[in-house]
N, C-alpha and C positions, 0 to 999 in steps of 0.2 A: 742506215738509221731511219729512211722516211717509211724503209719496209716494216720494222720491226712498230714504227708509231701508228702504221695503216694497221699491222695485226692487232695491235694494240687496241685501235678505236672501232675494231672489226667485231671485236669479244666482248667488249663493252657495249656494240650495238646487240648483239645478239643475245647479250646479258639482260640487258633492259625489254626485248623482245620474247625475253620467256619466260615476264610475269604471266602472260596468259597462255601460257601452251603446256600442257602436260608431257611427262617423261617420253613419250614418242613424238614429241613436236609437234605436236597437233592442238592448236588451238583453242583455248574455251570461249564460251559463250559470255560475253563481259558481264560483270555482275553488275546486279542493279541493289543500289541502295535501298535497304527498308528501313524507314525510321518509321519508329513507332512513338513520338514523342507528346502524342493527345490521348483522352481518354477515349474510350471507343461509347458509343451509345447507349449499351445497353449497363456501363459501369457508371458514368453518371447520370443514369434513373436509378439503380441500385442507392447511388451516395443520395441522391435528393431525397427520394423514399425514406432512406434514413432519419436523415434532418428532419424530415418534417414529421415522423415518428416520433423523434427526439425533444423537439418541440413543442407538439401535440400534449406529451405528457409532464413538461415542463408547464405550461399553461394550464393545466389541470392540478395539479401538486399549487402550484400557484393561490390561483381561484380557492381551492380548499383550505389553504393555509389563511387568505384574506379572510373568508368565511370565518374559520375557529377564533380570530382577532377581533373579527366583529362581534360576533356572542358573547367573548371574555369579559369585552368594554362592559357590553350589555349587563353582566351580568356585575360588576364591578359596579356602573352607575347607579344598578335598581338597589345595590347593597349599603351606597352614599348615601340616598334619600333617604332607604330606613333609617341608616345613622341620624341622618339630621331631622327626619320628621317624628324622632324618638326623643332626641335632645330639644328640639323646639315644644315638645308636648313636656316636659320635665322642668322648663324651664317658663312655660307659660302657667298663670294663676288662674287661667280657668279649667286646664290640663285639655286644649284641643290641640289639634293637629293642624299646619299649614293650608291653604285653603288654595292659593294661586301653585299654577304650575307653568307659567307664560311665561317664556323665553325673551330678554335675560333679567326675570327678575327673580329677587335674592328669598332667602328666607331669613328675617330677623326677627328676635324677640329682643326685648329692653335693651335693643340697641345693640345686640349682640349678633353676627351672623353665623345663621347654623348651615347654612348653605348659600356657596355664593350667587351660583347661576344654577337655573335647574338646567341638569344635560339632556343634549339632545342626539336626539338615533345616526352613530357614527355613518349608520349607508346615506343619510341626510333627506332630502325629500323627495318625494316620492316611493317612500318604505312609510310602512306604519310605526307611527313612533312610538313615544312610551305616552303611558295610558296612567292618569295619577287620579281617583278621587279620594272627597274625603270628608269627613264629618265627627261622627264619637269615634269611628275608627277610618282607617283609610287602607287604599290596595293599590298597588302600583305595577305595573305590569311591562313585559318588553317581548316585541315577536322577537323567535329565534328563525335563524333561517339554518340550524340542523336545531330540527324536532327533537332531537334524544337531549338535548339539553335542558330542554322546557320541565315545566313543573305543572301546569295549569292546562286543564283543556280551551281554558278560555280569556278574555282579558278584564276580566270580573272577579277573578282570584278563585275560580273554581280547582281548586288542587284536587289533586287525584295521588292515592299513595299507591295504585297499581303499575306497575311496571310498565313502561310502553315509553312512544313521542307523543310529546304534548308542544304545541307550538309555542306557549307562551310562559316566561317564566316571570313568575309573581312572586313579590314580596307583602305581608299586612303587618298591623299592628303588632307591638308586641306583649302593649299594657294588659 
């Protein structure tokens, strides 16, 4: 019995011995682990390069989109004033037009307010703001900051009905 247990653990030794030996019993060369478990150099400068492409033109679409918001205001406010320096002249007996445009005071006639606060240039300061005079008539003006929006070469209410950018879009009287 201890024979057949010796062959036994004989075969078994020899079993476990010819993980590395090929069919003529000849030994291999132990293999070496390759893990490849990181990115190699030149894949993340590819991914960064990305991102910061990705990026790039996310802050860009950005910026553009802030822009077309800010003219909208612009253009929204300069259209307020006319409203109310239209209804203040309809409603005053001498038929003039508001005369202050200081921030934050109102415009009222007979107690009525036709505007409460004059607005002021959403890019805030340090942008040129809005430009109001006034007298038997009056011109109101706002810089754009895209040109193709504007109406006016100037902030005097120089309108121009030729096709082009004008930086500045004005509204005047309408009496």
């Amino acid at each position: 019995m201890a024979f057949l247990a010796q062959i036994q653990f004989q075969q078994l030794a020899h079993h476990l011995n010819m993980k590395n030996t090929n069919e003529k019993g000849h030994a291999y060369p132990p293999r070496r682990v390759n893990w490849q478990a990181g990115f190699s150099l030149f894949e993340l400068l590819i991914s960064i390069s990305i991102i910061g492409i990705l990026t790039a033109l996310a802050v860009i679409s950005f910026s553009s989109a802030q822009k077309k918001a800010r003219d909208t205001k612009r253009i929204e406010d300069m259209k307020n004033i006319q409203t109310a320096a239209e209804q203040y002249y309809s409603l005053s007996s001498t038929y003039s037009y508001p005369s202050t445009t200081s921030a934050p005071t109102a415009w009222t006639i007979n107690g009525q307010a036709v505007l409460n606060l004059f607005p002021q240039d959403p890019k805030g300061t340090g942008w040129t703001g809005y430009v109001y005079s006034a007298g038997t008539t009056y011109c109101a003006c706002a810089a754009m900051e895209d040109a193709t929006k504007g109406n006016s070469t100037d902030n005097n209410c120089a309108f121009n009905n030729t096709v082009g950018a004008y930086p500045f879009f004005c509204i005047k009287n309408q009496q």
